[in-house]
DSSP file (Angstrom, degrees, kcal/mol; ACC not computed):
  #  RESIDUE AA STRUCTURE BP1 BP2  ACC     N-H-->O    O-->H-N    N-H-->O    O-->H-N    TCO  KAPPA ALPHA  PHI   PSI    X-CA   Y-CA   Z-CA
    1    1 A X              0   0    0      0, 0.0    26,-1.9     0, 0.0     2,-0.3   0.000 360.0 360.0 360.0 149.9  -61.0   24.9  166.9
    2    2 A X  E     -A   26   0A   0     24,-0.2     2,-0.4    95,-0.1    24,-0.2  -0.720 360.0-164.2 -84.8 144.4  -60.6   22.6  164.0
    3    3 A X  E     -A   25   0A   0     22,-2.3    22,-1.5    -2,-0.3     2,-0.3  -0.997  10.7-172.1-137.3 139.8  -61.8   19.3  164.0
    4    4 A X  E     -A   24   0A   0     -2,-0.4    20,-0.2    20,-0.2     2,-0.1  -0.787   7.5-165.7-130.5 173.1  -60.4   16.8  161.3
    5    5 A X  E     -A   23   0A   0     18,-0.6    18,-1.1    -2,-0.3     2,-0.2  -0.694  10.7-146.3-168.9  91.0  -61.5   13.5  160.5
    6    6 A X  E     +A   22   0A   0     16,-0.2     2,-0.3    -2,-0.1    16,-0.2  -0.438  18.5 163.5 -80.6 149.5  -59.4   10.5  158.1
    7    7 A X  E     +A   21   0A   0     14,-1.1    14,-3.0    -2,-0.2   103,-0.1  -0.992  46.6  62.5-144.0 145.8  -60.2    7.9  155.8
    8    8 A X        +     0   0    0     -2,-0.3    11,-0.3     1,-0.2    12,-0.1   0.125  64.7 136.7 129.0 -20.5  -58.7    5.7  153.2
    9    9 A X        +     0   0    0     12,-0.1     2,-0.3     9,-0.1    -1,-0.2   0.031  28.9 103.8 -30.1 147.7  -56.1    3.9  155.5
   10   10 A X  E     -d  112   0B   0    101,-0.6   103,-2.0   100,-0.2    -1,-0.0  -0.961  62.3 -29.9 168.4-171.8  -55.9    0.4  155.1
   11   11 A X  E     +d  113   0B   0     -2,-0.3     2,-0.3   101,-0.2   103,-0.2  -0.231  49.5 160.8 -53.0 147.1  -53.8   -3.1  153.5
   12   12 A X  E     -d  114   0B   0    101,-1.4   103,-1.5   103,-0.2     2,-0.1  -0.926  33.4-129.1-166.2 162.4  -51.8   -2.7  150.5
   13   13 A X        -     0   0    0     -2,-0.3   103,-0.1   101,-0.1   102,-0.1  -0.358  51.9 -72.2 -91.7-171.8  -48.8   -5.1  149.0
   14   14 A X  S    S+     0   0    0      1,-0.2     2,-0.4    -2,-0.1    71,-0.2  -0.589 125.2  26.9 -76.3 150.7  -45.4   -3.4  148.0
   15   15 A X  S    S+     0   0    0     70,-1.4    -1,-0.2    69,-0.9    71,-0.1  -0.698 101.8 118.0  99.2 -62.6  -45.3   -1.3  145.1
   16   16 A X        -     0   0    0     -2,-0.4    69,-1.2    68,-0.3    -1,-0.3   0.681  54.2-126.3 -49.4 172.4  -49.6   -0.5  145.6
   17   17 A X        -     0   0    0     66,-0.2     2,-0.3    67,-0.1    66,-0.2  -0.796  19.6-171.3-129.9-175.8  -51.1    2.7  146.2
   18   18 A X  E     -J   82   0C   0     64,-2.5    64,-3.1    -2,-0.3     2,-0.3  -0.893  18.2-141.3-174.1 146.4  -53.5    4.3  148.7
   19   19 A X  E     -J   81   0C   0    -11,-0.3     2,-0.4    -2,-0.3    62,-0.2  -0.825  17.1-165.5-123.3 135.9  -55.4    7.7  149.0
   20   20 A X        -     0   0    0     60,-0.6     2,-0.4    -2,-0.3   -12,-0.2  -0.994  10.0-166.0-134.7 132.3  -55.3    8.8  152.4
   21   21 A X  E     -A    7   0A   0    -14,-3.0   -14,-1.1    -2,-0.4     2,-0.5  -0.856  11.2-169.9-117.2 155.9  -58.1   11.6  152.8
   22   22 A X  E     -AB   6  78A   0     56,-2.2    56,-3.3    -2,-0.4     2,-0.5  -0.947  10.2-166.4-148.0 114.4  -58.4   14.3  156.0
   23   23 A X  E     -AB   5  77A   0    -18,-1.1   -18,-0.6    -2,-0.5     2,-0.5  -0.927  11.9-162.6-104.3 133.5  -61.9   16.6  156.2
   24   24 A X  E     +A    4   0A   0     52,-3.3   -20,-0.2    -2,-0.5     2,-0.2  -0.988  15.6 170.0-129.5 139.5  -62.0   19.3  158.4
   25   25 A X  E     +A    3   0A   0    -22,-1.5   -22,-2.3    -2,-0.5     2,-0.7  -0.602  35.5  54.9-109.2 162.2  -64.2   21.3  159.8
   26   26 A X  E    S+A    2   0A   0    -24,-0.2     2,-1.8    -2,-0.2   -24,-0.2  -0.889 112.9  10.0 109.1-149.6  -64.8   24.0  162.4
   27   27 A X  S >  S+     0   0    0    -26,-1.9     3,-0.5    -2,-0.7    -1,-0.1  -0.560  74.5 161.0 -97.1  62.4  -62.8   27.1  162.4
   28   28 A X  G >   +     0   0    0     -2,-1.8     3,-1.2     1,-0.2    -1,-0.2   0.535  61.8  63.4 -87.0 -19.0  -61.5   26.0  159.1
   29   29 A X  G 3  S+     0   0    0      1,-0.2    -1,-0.2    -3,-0.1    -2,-0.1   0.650  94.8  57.8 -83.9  -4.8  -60.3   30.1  158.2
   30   30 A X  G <  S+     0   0    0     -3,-0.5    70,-1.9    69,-0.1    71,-0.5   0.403  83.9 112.8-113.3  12.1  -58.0   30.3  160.9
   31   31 A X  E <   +E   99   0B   0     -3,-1.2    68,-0.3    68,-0.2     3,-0.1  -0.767  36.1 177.1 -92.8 137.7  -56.0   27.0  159.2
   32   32 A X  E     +     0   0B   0     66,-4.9    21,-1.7    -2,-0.5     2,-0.4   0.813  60.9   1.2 -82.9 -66.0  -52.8   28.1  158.0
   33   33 A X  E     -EF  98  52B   0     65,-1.2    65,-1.0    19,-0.3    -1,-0.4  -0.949  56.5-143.7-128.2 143.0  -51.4   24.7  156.8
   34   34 A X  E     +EF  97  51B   0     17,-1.6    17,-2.4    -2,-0.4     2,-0.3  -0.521  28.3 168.5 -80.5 161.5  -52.3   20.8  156.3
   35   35 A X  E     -EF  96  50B   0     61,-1.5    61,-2.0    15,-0.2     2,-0.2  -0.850  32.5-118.1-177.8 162.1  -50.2   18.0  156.7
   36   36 A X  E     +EF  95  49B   0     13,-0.9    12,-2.5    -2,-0.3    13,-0.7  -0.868  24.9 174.1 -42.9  72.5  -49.4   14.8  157.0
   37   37 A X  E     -EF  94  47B   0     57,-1.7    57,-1.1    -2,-0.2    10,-0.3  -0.779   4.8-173.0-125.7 125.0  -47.8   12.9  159.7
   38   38 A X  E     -EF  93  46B   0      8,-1.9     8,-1.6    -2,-0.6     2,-0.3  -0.632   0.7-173.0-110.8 153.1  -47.0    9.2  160.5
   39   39 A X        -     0   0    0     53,-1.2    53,-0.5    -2,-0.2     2,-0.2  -0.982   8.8-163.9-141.6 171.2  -45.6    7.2  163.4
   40   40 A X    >   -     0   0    0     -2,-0.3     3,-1.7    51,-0.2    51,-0.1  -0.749  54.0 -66.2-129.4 159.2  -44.3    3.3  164.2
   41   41 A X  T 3  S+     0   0    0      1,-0.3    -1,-0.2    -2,-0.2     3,-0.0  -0.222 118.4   8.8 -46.1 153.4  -43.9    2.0  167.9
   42   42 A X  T 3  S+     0   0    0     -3,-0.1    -1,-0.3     1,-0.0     2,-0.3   0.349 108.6  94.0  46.2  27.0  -41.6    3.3  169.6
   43   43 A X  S <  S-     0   0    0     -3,-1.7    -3,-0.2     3,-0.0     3,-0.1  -0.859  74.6 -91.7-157.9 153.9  -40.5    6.1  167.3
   44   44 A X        -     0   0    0     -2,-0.3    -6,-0.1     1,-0.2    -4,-0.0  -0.143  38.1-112.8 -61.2 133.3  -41.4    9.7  166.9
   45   45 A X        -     0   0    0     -6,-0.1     2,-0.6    -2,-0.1    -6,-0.2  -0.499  42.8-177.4 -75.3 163.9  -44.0   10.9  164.6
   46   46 A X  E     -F   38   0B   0     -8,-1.6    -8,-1.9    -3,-0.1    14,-0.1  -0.995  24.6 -81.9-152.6 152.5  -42.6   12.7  162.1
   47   47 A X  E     +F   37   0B   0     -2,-0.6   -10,-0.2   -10,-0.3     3,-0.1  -0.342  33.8 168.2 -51.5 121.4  -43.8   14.8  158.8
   48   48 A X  E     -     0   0B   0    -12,-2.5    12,-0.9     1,-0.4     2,-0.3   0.576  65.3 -13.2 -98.7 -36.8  -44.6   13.4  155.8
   49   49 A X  E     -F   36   0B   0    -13,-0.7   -13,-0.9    10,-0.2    -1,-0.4  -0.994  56.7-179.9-146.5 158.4  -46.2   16.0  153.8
   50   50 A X  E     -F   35   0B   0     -2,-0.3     8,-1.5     8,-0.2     2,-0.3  -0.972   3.1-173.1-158.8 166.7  -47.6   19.6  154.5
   51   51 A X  E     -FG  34  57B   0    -17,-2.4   -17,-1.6    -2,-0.3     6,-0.3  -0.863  12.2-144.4-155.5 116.7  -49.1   21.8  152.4
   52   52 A X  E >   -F   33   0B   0      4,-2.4     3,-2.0    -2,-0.3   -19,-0.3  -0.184  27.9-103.3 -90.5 175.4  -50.0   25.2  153.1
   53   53 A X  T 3  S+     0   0    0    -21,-1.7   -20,-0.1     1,-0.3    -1,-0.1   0.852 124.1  52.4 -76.6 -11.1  -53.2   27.8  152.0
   54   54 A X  T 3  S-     0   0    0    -22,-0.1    -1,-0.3     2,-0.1   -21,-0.1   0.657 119.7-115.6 -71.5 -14.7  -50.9   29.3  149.8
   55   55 A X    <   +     0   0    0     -3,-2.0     2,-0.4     1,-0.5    -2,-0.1   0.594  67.3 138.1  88.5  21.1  -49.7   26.2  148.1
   56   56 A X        -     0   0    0     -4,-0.2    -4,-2.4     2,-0.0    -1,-0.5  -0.885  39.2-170.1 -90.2 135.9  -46.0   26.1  149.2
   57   57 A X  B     -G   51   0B   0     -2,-0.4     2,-0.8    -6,-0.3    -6,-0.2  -0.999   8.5-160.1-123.1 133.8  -45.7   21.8  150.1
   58   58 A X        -     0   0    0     -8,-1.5     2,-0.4    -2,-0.3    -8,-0.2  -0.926   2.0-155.6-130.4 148.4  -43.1   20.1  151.7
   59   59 A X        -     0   0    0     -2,-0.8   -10,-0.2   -10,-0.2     4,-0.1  -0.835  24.5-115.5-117.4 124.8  -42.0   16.6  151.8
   60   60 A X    >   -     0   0    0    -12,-0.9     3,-1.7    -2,-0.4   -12,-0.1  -0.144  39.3-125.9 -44.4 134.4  -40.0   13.9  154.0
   61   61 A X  G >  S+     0   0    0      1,-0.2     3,-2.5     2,-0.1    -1,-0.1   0.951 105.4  70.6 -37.1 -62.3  -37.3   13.2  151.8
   62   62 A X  G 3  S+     0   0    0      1,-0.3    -1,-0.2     4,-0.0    -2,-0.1   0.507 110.6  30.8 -44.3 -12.1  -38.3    9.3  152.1
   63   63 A X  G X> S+     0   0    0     -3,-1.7     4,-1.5    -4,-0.1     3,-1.5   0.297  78.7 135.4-151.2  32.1  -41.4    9.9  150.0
   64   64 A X  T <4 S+     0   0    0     -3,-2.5     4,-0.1     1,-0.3    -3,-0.0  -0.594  87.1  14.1 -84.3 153.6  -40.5   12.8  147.6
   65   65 A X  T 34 S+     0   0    0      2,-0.2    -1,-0.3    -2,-0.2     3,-0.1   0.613 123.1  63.0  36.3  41.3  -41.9   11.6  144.3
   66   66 A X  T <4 S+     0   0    0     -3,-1.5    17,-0.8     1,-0.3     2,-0.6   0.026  97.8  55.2-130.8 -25.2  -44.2    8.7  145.8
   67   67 A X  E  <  -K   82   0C   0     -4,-1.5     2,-0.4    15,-0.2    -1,-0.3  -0.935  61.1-167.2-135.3 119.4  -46.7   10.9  148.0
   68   68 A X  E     -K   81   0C   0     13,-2.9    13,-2.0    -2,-0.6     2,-0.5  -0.795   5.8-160.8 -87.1 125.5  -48.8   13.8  146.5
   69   69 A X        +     0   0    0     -2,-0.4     2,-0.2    11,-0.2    11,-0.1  -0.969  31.9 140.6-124.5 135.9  -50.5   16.1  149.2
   70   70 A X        -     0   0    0     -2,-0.5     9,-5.4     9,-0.1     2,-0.3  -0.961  27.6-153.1-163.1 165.3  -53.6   18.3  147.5
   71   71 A X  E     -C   78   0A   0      7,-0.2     2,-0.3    -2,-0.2     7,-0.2  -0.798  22.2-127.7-141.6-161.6  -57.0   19.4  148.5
   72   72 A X  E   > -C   77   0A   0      5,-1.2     5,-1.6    -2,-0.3    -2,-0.0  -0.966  19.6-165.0-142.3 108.5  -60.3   20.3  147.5
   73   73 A X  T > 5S+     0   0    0     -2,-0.3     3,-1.1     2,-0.2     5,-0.1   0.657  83.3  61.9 -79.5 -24.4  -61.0   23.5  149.1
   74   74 A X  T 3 5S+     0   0    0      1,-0.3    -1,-0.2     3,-0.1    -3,-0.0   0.999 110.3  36.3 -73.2 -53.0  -64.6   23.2  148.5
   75   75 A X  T 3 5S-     0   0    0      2,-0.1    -1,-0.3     1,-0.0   -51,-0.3   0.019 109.1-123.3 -81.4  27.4  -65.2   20.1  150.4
   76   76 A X  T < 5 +     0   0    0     -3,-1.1   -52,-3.3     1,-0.1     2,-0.4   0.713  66.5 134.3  58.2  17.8  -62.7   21.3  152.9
   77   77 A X  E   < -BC  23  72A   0     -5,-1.6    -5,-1.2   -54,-0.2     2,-0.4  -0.903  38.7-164.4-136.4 127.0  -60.4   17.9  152.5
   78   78 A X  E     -BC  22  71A   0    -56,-3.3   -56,-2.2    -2,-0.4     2,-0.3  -0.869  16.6-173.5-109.4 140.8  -56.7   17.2  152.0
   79   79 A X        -     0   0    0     -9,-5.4     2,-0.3    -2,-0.4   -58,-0.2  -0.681  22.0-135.4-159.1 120.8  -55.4   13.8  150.8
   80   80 A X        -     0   0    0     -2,-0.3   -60,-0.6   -11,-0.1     2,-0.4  -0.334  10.5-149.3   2.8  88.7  -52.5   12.2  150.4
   81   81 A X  E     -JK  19  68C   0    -13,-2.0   -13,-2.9    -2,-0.3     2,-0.3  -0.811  19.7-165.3 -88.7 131.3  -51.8   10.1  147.1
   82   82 A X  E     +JK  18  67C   0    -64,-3.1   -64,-2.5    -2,-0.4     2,-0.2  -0.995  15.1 166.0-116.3 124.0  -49.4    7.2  148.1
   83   83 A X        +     0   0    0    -17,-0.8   -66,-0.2    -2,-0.3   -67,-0.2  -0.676  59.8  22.8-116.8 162.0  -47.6    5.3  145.2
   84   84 A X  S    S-     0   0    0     -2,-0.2   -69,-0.9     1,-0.1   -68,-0.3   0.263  85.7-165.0  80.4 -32.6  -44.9    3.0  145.0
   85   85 A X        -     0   0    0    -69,-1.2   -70,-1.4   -71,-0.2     2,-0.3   0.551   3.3-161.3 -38.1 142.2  -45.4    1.9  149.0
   86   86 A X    >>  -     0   0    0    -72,-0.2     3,-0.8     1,-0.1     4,-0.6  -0.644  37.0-108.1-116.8 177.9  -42.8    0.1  150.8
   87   87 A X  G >4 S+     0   0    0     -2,-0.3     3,-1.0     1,-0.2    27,-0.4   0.878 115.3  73.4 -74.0 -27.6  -43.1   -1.6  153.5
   88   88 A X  G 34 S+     0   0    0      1,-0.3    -1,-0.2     3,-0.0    -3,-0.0   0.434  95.6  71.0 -59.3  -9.7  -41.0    1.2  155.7
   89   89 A X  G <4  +     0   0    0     -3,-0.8    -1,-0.3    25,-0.1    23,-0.2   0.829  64.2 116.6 -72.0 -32.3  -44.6    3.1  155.1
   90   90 A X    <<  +     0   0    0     -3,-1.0    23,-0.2    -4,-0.6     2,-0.2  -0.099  47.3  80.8 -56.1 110.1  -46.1    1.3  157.0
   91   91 A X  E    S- H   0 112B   0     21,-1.2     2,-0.6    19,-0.2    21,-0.5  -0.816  79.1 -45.0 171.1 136.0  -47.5    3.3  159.9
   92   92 A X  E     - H   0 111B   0    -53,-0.5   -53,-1.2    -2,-0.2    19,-0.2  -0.271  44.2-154.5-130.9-168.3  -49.9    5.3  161.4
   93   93 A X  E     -EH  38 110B   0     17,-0.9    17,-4.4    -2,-0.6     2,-0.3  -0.437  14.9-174.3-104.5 129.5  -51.0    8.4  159.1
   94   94 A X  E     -E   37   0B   0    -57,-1.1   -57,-1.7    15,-0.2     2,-0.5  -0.986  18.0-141.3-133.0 122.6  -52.2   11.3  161.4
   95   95 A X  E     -E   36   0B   0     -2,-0.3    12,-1.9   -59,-0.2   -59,-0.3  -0.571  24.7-165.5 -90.4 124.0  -53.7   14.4  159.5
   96   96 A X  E     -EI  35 106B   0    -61,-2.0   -61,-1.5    -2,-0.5    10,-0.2  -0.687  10.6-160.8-102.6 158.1  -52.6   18.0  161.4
   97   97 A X  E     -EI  34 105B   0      8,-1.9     8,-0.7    -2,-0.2   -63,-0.2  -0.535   2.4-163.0-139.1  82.5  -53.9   20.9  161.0
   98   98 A X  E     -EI  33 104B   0    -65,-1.0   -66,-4.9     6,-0.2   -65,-1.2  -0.230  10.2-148.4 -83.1 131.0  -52.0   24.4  162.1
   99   99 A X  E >   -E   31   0B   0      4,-1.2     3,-2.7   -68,-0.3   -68,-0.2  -0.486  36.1-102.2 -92.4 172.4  -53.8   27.9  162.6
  100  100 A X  T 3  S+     0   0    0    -70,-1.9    -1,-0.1     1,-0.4   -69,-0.1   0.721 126.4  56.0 -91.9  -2.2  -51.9   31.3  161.8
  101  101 A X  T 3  S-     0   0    0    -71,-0.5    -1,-0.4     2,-0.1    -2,-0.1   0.094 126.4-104.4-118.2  32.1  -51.5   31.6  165.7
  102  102 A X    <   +     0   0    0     -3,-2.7     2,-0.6     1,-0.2    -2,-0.2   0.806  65.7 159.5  90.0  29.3  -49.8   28.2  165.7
  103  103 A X        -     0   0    0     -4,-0.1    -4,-1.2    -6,-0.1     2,-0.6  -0.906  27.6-151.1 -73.3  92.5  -53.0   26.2  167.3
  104  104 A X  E     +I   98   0B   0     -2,-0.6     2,-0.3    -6,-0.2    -6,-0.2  -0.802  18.0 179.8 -76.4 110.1  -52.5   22.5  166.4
  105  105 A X  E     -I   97   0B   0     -8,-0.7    -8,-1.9    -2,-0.6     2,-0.3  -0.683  11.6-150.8 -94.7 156.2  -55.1   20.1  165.9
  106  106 A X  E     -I   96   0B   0      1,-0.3   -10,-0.2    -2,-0.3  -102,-0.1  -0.958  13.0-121.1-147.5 129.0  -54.8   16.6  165.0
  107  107 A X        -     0   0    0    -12,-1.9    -1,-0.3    -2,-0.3  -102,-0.1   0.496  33.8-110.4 -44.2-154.7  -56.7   13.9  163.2
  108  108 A X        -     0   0    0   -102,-0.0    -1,-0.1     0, 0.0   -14,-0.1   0.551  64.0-120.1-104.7 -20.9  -57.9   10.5  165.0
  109  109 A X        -     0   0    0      1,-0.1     2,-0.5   -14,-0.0   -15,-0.2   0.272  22.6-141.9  96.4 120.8  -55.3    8.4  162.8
  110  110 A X  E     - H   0  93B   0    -17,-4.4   -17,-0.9   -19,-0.1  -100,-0.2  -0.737  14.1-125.2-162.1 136.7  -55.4    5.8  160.5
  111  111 A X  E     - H   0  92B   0     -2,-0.5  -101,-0.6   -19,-0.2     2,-0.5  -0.041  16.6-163.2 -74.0 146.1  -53.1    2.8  159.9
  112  112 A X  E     -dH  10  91B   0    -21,-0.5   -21,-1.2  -103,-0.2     2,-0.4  -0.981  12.9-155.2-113.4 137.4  -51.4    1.9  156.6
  113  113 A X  E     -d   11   0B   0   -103,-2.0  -101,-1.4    -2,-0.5     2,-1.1  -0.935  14.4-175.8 -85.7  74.8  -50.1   -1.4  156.0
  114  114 A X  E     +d   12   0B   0    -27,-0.4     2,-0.3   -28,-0.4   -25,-0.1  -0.593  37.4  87.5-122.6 150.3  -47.7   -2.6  153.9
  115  115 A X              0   0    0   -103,-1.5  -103,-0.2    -2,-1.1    -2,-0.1  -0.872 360.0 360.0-147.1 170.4  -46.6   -6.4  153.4
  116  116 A X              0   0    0     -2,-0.3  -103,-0.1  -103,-0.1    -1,-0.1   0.473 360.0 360.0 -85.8 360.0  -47.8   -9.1  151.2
């Protein structure tokens, strides 16, 4: 099993940035790919970034060239650079984690905010 764990959530105005970070642990060889995922009430979560151990990434349309997904393989940690944030970000950011036999684990969550 994987076990992840986010930080970095938090207020920001429009325009601002935020570093959204995800450490994982555990059975950390058997992760194929990270990501990114966010959700509002009532609404479906949906992909925001992913990024796989080969380095292939892909990105919601809504946040190509605003949101960077990278890690640090030594500390085992993916994170999310958010620039630019609109208020339509606003949601929250749940870090997944997929295993090459298609296992998903999933962060705890943590909300981003933004308004003035």
């Amino acid at each position: 099993q994987v076990q992840l764990v986010e930080s970095g959530g938090g207020l920001v105005q429009p325009g601002g940035s935020l570093r959204l970070s995800c450490a994982a642990s555990g059975s950390i060889f058997a992760i194929h790919a990270m990501g990114w995922y966010r959700q509002v009430p009532g609404k479906q979560r949906e992909l925001v970034a992913q990024l796989t151990t080969r380095g292939v990434t892909n990105y919601a349309d809504s946040v190509k060239g605003r949101f960077t997904i990278s890690r640090d393989n030594a500390k085992n940690t993916v994170y999310l650079q958010m620039i630019s944030l609109k208020p339509s970000d606003t949601a929250v950011y749940y870090c997944n984690a997929v295993t090459y036999n298609g296992r998903s684990s999933w962060g705890q969550g943590t909300q981003v905010t933004v308004s003035l």
